[in-house]
TIVO-2410 file (N, C-alpha, C; in nm, 3 decimals):
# residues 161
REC num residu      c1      c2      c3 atome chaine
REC   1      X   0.085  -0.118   0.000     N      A
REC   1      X   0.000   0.000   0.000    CA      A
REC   1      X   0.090   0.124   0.000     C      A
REC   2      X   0.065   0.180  -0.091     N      A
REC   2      X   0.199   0.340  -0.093    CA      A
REC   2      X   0.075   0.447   0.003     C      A
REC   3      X   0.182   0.518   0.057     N      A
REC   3      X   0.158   0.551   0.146    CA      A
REC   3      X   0.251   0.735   0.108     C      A
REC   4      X   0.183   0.799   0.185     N      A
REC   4      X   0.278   0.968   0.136    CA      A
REC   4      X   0.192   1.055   0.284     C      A
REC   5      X   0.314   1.147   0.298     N      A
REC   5      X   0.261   1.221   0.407    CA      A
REC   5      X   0.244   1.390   0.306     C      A
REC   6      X   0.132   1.425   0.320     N      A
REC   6      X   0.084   1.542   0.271    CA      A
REC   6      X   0.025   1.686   0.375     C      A
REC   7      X   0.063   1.801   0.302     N      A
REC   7      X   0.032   1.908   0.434    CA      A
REC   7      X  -0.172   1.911   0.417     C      A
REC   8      X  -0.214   1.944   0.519     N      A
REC   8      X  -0.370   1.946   0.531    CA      A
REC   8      X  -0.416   2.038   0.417     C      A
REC   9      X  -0.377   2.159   0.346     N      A
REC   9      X  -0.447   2.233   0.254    CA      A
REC   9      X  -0.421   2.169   0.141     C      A
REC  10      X  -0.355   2.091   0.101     N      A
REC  10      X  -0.339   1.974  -0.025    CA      A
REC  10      X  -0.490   1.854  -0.052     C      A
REC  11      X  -0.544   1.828   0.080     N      A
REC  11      X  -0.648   1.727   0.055    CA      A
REC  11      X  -0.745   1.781   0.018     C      A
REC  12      X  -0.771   1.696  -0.131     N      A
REC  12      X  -0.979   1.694  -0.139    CA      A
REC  12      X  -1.070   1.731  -0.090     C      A
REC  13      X  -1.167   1.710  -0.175     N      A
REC  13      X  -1.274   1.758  -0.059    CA      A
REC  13      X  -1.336   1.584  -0.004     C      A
REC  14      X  -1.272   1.460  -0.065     N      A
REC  14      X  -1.319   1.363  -0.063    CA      A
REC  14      X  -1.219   1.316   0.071     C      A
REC  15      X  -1.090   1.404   0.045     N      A
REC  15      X  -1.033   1.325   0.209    CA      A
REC  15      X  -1.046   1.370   0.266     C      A
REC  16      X  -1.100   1.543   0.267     N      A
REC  16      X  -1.110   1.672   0.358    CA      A
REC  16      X  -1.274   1.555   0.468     C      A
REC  17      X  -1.363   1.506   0.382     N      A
REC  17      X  -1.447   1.421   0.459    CA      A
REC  17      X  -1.394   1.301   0.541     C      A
REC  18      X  -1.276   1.234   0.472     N      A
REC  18      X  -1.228   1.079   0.512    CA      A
REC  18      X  -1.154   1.127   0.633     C      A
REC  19      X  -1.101   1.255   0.645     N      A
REC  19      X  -1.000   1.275   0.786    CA      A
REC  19      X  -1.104   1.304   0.896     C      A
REC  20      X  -1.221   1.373   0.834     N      A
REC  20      X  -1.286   1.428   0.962    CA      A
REC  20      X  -1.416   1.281   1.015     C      A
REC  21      X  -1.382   1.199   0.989     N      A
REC  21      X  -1.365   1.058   1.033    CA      A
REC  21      X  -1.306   0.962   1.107     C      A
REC  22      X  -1.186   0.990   1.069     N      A
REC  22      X  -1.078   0.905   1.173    CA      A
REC  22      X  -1.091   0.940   1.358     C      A
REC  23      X  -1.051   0.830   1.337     N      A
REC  23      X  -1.127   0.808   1.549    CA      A
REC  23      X  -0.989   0.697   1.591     C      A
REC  24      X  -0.933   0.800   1.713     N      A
REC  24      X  -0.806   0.678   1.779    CA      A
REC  24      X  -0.932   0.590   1.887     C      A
REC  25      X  -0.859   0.487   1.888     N      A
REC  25      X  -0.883   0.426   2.047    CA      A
REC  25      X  -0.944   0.475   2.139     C      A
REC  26      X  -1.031   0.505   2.175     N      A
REC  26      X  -1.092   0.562   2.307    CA      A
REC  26      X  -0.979   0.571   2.451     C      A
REC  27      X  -0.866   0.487   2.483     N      A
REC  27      X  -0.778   0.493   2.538    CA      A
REC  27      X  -0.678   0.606   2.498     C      A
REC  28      X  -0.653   0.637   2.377     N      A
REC  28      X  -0.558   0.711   2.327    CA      A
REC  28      X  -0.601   0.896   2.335     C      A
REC  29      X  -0.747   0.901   2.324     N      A
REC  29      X  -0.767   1.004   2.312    CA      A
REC  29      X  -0.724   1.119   2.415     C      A
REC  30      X  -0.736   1.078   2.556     N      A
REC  30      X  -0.641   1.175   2.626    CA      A
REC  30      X  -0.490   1.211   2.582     C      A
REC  31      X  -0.431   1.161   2.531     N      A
REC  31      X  -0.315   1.173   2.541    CA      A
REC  31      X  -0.320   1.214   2.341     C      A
REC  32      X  -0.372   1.207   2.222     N      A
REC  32      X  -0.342   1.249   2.150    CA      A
REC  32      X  -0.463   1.341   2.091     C      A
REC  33      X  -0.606   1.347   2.173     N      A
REC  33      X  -0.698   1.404   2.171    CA      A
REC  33      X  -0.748   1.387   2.039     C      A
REC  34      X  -0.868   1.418   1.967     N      A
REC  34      X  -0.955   1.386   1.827    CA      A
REC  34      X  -0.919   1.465   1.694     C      A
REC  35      X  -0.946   1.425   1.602     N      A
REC  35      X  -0.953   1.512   1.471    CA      A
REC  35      X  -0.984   1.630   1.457     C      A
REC  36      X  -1.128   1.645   1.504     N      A
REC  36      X  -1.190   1.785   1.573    CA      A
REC  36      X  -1.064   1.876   1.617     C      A
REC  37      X  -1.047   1.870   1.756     N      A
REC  37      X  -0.999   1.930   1.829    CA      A
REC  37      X  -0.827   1.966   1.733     C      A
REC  38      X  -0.769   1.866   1.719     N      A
REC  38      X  -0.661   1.912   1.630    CA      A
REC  38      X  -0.680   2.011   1.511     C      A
REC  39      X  -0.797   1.944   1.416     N      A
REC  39      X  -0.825   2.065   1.325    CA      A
REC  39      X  -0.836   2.184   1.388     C      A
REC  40      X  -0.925   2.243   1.507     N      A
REC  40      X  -0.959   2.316   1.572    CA      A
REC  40      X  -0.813   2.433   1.576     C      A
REC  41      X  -0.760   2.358   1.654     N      A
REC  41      X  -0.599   2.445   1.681    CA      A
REC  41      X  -0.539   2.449   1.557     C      A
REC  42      X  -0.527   2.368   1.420     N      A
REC  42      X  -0.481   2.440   1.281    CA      A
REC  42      X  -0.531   2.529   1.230     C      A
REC  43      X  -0.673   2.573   1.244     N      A
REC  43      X  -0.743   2.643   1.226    CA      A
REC  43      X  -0.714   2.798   1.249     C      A
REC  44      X  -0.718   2.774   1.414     N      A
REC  44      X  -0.692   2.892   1.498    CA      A
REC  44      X  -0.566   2.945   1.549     C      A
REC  45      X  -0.481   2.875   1.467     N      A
REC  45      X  -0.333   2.924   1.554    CA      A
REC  45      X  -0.254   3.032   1.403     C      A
REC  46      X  -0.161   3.122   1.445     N      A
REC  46      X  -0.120   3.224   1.397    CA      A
REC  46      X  -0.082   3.124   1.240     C      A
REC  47      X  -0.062   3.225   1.174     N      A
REC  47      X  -0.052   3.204   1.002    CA      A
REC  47      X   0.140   3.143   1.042     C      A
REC  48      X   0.121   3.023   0.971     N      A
REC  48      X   0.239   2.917   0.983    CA      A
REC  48      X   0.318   2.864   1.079     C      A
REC  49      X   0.291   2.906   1.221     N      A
REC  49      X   0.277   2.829   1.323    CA      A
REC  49      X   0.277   2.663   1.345     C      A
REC  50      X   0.189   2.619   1.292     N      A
REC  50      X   0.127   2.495   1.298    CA      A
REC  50      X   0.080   2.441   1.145     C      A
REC  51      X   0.130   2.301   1.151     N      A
REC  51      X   0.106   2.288   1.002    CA      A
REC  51      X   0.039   2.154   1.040     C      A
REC  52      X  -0.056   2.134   0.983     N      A
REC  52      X  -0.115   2.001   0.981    CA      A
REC  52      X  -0.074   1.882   0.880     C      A
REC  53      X  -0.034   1.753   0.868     N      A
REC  53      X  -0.065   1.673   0.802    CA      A
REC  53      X  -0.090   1.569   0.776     C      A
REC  54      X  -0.172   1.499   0.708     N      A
REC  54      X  -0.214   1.375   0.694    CA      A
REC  54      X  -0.146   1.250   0.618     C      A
REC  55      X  -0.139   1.147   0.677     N      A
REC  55      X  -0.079   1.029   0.611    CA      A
REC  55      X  -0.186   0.963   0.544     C      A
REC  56      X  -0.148   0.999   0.399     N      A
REC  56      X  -0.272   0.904   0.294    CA      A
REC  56      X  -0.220   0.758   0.269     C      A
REC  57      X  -0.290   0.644   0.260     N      A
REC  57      X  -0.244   0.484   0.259    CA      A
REC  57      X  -0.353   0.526   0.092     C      A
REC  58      X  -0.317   0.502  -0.024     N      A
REC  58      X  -0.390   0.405  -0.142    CA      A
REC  58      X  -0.486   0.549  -0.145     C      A
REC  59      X  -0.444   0.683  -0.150     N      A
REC  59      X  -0.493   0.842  -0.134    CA      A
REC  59      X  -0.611   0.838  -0.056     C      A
REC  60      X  -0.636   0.813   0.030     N      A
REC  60      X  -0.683   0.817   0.149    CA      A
REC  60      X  -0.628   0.840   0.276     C      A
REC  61      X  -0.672   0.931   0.376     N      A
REC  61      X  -0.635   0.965   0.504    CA      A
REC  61      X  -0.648   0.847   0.590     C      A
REC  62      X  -0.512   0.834   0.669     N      A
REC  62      X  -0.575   0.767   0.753    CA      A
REC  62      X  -0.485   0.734   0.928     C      A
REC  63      X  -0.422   0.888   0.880     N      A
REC  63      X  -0.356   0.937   1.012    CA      A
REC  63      X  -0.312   1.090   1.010     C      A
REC  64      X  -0.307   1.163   1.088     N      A
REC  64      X  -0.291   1.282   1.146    CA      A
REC  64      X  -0.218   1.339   1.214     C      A
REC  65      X  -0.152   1.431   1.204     N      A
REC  65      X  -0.029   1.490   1.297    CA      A
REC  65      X  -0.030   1.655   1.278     C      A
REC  66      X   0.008   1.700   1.384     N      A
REC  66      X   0.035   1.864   1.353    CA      A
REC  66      X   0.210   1.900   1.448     C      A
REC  67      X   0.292   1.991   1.373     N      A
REC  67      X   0.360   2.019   1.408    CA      A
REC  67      X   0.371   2.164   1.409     C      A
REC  68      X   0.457   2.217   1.516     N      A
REC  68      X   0.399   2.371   1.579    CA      A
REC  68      X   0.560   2.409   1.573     C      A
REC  69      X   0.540   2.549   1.548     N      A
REC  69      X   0.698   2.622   1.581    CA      A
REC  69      X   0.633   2.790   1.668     C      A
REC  70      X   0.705   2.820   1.686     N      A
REC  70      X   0.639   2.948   1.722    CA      A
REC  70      X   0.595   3.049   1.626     C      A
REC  71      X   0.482   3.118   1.734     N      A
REC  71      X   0.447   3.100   1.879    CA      A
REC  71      X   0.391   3.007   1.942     C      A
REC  72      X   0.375   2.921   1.913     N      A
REC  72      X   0.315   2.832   1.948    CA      A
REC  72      X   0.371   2.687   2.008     C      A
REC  73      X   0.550   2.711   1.988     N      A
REC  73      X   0.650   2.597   2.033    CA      A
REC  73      X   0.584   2.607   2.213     C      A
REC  74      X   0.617   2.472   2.265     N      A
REC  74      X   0.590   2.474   2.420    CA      A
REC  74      X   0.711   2.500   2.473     C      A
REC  75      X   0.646   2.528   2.543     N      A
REC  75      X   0.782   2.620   2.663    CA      A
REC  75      X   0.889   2.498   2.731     C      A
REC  76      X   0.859   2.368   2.685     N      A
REC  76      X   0.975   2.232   2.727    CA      A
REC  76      X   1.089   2.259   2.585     C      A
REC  77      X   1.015   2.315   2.493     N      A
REC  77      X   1.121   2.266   2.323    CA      A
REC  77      X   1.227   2.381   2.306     C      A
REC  78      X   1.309   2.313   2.235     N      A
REC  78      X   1.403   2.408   2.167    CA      A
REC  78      X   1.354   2.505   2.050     C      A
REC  79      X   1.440   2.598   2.084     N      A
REC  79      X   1.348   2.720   1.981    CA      A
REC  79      X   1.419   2.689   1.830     C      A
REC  80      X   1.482   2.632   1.799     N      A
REC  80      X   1.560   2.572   1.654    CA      A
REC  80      X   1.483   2.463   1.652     C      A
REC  81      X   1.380   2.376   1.673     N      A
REC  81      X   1.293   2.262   1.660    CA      A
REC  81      X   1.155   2.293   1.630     C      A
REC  82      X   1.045   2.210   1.591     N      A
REC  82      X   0.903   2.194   1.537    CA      A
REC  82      X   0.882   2.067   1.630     C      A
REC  83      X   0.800   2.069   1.724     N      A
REC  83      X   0.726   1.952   1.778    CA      A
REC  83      X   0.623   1.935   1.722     C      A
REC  84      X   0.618   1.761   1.762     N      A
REC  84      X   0.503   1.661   1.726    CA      A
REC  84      X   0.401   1.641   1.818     C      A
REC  85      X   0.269   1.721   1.793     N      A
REC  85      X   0.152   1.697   1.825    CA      A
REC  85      X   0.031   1.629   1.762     C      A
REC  86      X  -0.042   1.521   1.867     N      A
REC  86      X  -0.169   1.488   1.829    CA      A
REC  86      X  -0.166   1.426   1.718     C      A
REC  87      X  -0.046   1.326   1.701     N      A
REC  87      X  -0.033   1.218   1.633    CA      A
REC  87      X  -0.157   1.132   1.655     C      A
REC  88      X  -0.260   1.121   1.555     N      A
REC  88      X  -0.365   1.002   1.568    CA      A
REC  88      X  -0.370   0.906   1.425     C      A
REC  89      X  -0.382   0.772   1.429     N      A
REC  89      X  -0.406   0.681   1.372    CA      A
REC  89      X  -0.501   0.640   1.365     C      A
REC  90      X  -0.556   0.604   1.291     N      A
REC  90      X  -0.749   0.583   1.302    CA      A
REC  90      X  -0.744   0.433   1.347     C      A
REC  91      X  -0.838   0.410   1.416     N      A
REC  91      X  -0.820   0.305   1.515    CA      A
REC  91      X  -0.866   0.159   1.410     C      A
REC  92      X  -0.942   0.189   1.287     N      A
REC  92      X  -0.921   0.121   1.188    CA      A
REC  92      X  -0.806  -0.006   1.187     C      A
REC  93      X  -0.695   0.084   1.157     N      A
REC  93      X  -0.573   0.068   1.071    CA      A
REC  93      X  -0.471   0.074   1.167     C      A
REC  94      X  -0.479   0.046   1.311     N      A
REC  94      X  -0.410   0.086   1.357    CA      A
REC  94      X  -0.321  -0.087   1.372     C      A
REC  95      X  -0.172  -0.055   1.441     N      A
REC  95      X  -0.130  -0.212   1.359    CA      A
REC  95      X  -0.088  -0.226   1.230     C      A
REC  96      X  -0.093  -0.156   1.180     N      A
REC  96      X  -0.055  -0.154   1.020    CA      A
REC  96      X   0.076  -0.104   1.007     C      A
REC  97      X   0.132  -0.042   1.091     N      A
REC  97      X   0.269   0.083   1.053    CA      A
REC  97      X   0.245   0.190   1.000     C      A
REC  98      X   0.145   0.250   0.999     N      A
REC  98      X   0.102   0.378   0.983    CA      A
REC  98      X   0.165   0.508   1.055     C      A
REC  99      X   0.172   0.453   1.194     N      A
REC  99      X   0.233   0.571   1.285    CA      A
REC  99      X   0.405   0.558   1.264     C      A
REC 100      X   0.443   0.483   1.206     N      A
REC 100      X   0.606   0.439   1.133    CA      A
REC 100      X   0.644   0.542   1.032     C      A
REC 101      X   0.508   0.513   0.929     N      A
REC 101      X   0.547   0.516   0.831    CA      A
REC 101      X   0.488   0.742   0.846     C      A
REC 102      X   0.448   0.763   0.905     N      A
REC 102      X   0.425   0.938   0.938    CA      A
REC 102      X   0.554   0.958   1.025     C      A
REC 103      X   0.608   0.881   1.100     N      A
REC 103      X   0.704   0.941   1.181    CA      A
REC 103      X   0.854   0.941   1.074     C      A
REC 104      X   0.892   0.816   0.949     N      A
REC 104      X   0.938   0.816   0.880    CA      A
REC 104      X   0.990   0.967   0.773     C      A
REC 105      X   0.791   0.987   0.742     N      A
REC 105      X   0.841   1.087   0.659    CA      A
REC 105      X   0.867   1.214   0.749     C      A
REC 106      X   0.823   1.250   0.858     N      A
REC 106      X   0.828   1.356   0.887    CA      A
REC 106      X   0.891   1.440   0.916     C      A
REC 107      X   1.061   1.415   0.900     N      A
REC 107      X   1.170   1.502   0.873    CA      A
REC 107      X   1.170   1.565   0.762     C      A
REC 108      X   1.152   1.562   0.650     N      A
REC 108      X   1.184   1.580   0.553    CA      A
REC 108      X   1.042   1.673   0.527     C      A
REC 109      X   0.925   1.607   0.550     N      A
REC 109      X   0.806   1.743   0.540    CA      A
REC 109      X   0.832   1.833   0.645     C      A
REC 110      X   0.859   1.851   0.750     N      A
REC 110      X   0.913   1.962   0.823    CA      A
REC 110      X   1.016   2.039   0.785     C      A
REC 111      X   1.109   1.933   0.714     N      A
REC 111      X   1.247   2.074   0.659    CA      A
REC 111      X   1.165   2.147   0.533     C      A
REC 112      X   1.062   2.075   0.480     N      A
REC 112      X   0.988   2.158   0.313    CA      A
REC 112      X   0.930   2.337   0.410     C      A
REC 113      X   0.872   2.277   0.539     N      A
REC 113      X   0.771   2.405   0.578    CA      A
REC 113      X   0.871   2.499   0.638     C      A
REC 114      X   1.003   2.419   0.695     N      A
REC 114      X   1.107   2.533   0.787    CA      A
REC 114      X   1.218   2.484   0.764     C      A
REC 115      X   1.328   2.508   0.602     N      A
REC 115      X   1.444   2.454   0.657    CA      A
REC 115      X   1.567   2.488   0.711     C      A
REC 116      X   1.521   2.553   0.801     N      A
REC 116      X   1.610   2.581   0.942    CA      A
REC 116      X   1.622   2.493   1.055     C      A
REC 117      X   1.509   2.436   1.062     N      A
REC 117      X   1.490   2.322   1.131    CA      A
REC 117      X   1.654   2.271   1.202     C      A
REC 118      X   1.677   2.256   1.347     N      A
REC 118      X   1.764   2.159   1.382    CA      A
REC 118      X   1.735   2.028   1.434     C      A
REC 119      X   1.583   2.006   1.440     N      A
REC 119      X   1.516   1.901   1.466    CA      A
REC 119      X   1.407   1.910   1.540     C      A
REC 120      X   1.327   1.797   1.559     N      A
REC 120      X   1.213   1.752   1.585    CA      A
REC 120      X   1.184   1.710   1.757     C      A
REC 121      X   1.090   1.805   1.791     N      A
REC 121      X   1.079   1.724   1.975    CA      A
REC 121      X   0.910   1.670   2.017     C      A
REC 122      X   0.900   1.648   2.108     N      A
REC 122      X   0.809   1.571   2.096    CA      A
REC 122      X   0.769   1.542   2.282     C      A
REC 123      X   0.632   1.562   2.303     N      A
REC 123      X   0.628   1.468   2.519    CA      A
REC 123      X   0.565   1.399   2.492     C      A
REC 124      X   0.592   1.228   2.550     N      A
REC 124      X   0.517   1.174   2.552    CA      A
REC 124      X   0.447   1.107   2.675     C      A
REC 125      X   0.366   1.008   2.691     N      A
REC 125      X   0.391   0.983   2.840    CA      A
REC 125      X   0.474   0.879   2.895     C      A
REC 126      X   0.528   0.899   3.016     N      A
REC 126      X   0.623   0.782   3.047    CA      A
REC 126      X   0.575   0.693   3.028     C      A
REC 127      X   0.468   0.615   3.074     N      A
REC 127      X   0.391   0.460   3.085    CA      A
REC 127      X   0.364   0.431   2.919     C      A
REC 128      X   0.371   0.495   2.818     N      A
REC 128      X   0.335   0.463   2.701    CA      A
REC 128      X   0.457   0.384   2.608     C      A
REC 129      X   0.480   0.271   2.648     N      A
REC 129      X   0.557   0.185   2.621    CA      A
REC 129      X   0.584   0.166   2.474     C      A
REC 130      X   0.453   0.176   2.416     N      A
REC 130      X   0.457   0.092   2.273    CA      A
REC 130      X   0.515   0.206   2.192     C      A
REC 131      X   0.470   0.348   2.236     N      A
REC 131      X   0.518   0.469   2.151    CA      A
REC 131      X   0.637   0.506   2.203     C      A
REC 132      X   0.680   0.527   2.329     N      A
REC 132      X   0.829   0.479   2.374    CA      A
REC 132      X   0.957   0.408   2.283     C      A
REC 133      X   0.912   0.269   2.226     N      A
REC 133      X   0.963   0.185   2.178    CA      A
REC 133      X   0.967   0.229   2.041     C      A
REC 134      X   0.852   0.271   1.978     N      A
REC 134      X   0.889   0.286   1.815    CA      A
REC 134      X   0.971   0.411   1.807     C      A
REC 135      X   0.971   0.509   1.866     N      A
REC 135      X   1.009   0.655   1.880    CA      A
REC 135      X   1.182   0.633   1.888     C      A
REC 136      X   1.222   0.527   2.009     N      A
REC 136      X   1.347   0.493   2.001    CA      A
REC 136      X   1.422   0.403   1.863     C      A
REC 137      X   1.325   0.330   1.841     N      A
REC 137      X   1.371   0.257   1.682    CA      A
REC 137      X   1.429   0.348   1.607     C      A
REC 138      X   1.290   0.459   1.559     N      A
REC 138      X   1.321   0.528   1.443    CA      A
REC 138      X   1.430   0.687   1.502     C      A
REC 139      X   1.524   0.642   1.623     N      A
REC 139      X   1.613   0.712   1.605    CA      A
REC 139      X   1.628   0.874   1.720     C      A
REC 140      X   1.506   0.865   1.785     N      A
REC 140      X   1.477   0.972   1.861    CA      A
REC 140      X   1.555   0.949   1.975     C      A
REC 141      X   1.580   1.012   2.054     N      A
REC 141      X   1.666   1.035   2.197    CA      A
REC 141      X   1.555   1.136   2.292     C      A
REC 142      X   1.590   1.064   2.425     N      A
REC 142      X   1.542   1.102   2.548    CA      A
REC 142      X   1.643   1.289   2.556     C      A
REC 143      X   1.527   1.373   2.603     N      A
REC 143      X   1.625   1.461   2.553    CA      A
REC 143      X   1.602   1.585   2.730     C      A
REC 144      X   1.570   1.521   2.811     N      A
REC 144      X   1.546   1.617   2.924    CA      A
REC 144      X   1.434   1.519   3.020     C      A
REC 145      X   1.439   1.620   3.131     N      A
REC 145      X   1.398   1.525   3.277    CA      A
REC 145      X   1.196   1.497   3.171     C      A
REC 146      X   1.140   1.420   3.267     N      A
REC 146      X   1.014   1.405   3.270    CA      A
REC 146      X   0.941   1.534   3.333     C      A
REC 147      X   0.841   1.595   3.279     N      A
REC 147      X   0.763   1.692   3.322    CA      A
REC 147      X   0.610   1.625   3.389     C      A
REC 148      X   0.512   1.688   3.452     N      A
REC 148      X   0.429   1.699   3.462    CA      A
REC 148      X   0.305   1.735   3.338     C      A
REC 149      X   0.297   1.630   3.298     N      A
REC 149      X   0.194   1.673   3.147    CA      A
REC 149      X   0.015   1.694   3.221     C      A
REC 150      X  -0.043   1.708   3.123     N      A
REC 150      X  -0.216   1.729   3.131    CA      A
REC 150      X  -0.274   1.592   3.215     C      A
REC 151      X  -0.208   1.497   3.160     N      A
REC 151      X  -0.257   1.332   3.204    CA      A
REC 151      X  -0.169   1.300   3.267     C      A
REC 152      X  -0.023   1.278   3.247     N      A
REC 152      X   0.065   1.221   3.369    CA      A
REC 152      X   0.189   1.269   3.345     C      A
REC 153      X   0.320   1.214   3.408     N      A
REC 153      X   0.456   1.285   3.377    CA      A
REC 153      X   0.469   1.235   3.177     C      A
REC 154      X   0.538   1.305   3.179     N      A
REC 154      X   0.585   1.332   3.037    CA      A
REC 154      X   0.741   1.275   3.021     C      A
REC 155      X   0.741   1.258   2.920     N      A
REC 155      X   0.920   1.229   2.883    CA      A
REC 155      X   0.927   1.315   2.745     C      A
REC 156      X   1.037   1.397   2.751     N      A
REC 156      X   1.040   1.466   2.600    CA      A
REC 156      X   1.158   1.360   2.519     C      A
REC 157      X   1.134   1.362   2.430     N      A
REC 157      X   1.238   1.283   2.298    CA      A
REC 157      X   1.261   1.441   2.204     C      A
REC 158      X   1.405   1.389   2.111     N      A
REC 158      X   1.446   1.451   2.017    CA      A
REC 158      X   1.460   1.397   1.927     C      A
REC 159      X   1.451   1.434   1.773     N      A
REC 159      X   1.554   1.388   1.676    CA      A
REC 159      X   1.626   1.512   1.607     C      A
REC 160      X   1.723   1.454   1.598     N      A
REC 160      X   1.849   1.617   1.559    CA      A
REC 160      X   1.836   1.548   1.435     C      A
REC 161      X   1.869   1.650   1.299     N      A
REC 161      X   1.837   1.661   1.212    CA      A
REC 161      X   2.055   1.606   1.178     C      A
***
């Protein structure tokens, strides 16, 4: 299944419907919150701030991510970095390598929107093992203490460019 990560003002009006569809896990949603709500903040946040985009499988949506620089970087990140927010996988497809294959491309669509970029950061939660584990595969580093997040302590990761 080819697979491409695309910025959100690129989709259809046929995937602009297929994204506002996708639903994580009912478990996941605290921690990467809904489609809605992500669109919501691409919507409303300052002009290039935040860029949304979707991972199409066979040109269809069928995962989601937004990455933020300022004003809108969090006050844990480096100001030479774009963090990864509200990574969702539609609970569909989830199991597939979908969240691989968005974390894969997403160096390279971040250097297209900023290439100044010195890399990519990211909180996740400590207890989240499985995203823990792929995050370290594809190369990321533990990059500062654990914080206090919305739901529980946090661990930030990096990837240096």
């Amino acid at each position: 299944m080819a697979t491409r990560l695309v910025p959100y003002e690129q989709l259809d009006s046929l995937q602009h419907a297929r994204l506002l569809q996708l639903q994580v896990q009912p478990g996941q949603q605290a921690f990467s919150g809904d489609i809605h709500g992500a669109l919501h903040t691409l919507m409303n946040a300052p002009e290039g701030a935040v860029k949304g985009l979707a991972l199409l499988a066979d040109e269809l949506p069928v995962a989601f991510l937004l990455l933020k620089r300022p004003p809108c970087l969090p006050a844990w990140a480096d100001a030479d970095s774009a963090t990864l927010h509200a990574l969702q996988v539609d609970r569909k497809v989830q199991g597939q390598g979908f969240g691989r294959a968005c974390l894969q491309a997403l160096p390279a669509a971040a250097r297209q929107f900023w290439p100044e970029l010195k890399g990519l950061m990211l909180a996740v939660d400590r207890d989240n093992q499985v995203a823990l584990g792929l995050y370290l595969k594809l190369g990321w580093v533990e990059s500062g203490d654990a914080y206090r997040g919305r739901v529980g302590y946090e661990r930030r990761m990096a990837l240096v460019f």
